[in-house]
Structure formats: structure tokens, C-alpha cells
C-alpha positions as a Markdown table, in Angstrom:
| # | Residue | x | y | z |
|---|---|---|---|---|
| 1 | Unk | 103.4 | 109.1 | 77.6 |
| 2 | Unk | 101.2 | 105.8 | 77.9 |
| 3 | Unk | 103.9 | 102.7 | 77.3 |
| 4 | Unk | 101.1 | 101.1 | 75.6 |
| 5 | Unk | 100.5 | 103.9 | 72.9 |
| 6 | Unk | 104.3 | 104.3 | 72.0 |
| 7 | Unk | 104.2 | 100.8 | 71.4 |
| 8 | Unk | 101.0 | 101.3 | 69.0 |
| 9 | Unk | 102.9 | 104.6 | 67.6 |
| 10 | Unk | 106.3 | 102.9 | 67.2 |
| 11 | Unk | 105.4 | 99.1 | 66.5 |
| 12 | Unk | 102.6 | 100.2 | 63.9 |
| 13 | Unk | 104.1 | 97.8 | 60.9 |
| 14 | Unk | 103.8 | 94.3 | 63.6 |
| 15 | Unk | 100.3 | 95.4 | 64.7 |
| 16 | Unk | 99.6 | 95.7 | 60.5 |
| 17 | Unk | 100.6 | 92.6 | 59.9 |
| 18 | Unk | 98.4 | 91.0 | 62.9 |
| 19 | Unk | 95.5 | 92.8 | 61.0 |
| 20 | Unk | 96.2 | 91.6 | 58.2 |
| 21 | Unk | 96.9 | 87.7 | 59.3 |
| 22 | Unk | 93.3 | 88.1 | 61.2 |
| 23 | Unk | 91.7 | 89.2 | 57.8 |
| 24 | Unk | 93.2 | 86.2 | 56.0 |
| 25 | Unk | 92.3 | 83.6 | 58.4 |
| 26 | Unk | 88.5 | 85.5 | 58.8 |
| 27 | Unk | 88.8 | 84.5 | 54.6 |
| 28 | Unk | 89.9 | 81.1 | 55.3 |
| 29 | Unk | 87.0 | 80.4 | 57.8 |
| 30 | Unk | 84.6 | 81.8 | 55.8 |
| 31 | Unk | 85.9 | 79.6 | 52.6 |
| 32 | Unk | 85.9 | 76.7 | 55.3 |
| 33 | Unk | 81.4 | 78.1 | 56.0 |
| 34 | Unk | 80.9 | 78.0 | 52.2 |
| 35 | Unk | 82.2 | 74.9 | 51.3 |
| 36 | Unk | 81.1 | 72.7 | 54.5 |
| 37 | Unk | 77.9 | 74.4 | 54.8 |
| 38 | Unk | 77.2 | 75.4 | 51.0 |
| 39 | Unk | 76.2 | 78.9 | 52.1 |
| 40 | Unk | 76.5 | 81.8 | 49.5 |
| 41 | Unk | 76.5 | 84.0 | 53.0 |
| 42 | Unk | 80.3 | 82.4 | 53.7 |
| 43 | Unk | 81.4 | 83.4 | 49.7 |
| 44 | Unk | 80.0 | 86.9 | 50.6 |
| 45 | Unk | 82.4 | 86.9 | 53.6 |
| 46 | Unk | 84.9 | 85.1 | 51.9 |
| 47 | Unk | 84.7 | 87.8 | 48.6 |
| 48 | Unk | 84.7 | 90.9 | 51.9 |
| 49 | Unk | 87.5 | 89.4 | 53.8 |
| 50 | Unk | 89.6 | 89.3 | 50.4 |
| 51 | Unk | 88.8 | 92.5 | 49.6 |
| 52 | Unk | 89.7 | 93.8 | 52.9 |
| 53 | Unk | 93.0 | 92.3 | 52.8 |
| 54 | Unk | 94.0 | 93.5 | 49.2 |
| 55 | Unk | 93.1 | 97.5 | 50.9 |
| 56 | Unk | 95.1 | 96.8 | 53.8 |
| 57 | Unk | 97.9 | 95.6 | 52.4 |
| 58 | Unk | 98.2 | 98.3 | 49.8 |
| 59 | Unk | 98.0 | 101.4 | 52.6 |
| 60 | Unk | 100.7 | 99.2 | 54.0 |
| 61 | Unk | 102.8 | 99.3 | 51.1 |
| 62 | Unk | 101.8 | 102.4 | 49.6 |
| 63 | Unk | 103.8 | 104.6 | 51.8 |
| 64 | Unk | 107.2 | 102.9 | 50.8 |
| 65 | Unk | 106.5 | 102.1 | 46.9 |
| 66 | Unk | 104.1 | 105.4 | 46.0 |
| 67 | Unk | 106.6 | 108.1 | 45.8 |
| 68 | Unk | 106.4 | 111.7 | 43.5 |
| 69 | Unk | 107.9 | 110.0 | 40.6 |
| 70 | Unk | 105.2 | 107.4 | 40.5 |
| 71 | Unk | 102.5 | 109.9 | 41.1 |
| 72 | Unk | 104.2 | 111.9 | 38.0 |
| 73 | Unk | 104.5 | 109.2 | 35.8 |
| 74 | Unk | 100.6 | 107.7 | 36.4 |
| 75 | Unk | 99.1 | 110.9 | 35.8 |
| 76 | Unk | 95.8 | 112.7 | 36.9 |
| 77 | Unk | 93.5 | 109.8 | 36.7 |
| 78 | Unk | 95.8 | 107.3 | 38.4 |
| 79 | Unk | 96.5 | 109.8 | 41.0 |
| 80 | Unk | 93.0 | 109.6 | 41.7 |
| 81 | Unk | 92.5 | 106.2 | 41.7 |
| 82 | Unk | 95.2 | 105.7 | 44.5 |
| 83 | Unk | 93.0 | 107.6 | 46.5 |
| 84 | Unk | 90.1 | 106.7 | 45.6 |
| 85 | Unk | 90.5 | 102.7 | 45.4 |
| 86 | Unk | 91.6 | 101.9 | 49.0 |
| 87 | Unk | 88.1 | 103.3 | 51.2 |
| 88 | Unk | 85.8 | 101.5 | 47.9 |
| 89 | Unk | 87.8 | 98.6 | 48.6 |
| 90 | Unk | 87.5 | 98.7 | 52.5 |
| 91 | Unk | 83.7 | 100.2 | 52.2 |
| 92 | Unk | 83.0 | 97.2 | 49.7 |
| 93 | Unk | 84.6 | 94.5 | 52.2 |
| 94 | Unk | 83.2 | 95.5 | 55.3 |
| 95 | Unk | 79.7 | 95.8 | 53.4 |
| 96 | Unk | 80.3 | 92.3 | 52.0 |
| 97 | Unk | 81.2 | 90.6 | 55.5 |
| 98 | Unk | 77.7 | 91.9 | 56.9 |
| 99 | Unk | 76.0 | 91.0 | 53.9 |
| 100 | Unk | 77.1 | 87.1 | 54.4 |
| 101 | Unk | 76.4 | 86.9 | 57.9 |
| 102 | Unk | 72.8 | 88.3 | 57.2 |
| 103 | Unk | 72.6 | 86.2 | 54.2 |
| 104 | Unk | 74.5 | 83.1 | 56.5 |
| 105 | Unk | 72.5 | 83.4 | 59.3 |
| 106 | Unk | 68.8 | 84.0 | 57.4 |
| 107 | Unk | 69.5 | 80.6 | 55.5 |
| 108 | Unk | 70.5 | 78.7 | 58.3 |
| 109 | Unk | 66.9 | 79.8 | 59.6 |
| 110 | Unk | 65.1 | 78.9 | 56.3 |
| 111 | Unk | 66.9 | 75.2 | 56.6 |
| 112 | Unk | 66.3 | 75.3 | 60.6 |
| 113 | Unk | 70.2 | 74.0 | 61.2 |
């Protein structure tokens, strides 16, 4: 087998967590955009990167905290929720990064910066 993909297959949880430290600081640069630059686009990011995050962290943890009890005990509804809530959150995020870039870069045409 490749030696890089056993070290994808094997070392998943490290490259997880280098997702998910390149998530946050994508949120702190776009809180850094907003507040220098007063652009709602850099909120949008900011509001896409967080929710990016949260999904990413929960299919992280998920596998080692959601077991059959918890499933038994939350019910039908909650048992949808877990697997509903995760690709909203991810689908929401990655729609809300684009969105403040557009919005970003079309107000930085309007103020000709």
C-alpha cells in the first residue's frame, strides 16, 4: 500500500484536528476582516467558519460519545437529528463562507479599496 495513505488511514484523528485548527484560524481572520475592515462579508465568514467547526468537531467526537444507549435513550426524533444536524451544519458553513467573500469582495468594489 501507498505509505502516504496508511498514514491518512491510520493518523486520521491528527489530520482532524489540523482541519479543525485551519477552520478556527479561517474564523479568526475573518473576525480580524470584519472588525478592521467593517465588512458584513468577513461576519458571514466568520458565522460559516464557526459553523463549520462546531460539524467537525461533533463527527469527531460522535463516534466515541454516541453509542446504542444514547441513541435509545434520545429517541426517534433525536436519532434523526444526529444525522440530520451535521451536513445542515457543514452545507450552511460552506454556503456562508462563499456568501462573505461575494458579499466581501462586491463591497470592497462599491468603496473602490
Amino acid at each position: 500500500m501507498n505509505p502516504l495513505l496508511e498514514v491518512i488511514l491510520q493518523n486520521g484523528l491528527l489530520l482532524d484536528a489540523a482541519g479543525a485548527i485551519g477552520i478556527g484560524l479561517f474564523g479568526l481572520a475573518a473576525v480580524r476582516l470584519a472588525r478592521q475592515q467593517q465588512s458584513w462579508g468577513g461576519n458571514m465568514m466568520a458565522v460559516g467558519a464557526i459553523s463549520l467547526l462546531i460539524a467537525r468537531l461533533y463527527l469527531v467526537i460522535s463516534p466515541f460519545m454516541v453509542n446504542d444507549d444514547v441513541l435509545h435513550s434520545i429517541g426517534p426524533v433525536g436519532v434523526s437529528l444526529t444525522i440530520g444536524v451535521p451536513p445542515l451544519l457543514l452545507t450552511f458553513g460552506l454556503a456562508s463562507i462563499v456568501w462573505g467573500l461575494w458579499g466581501h469582495e462586491r463591497w470592497m468594489r462599491a468603496t473602490n479599496r
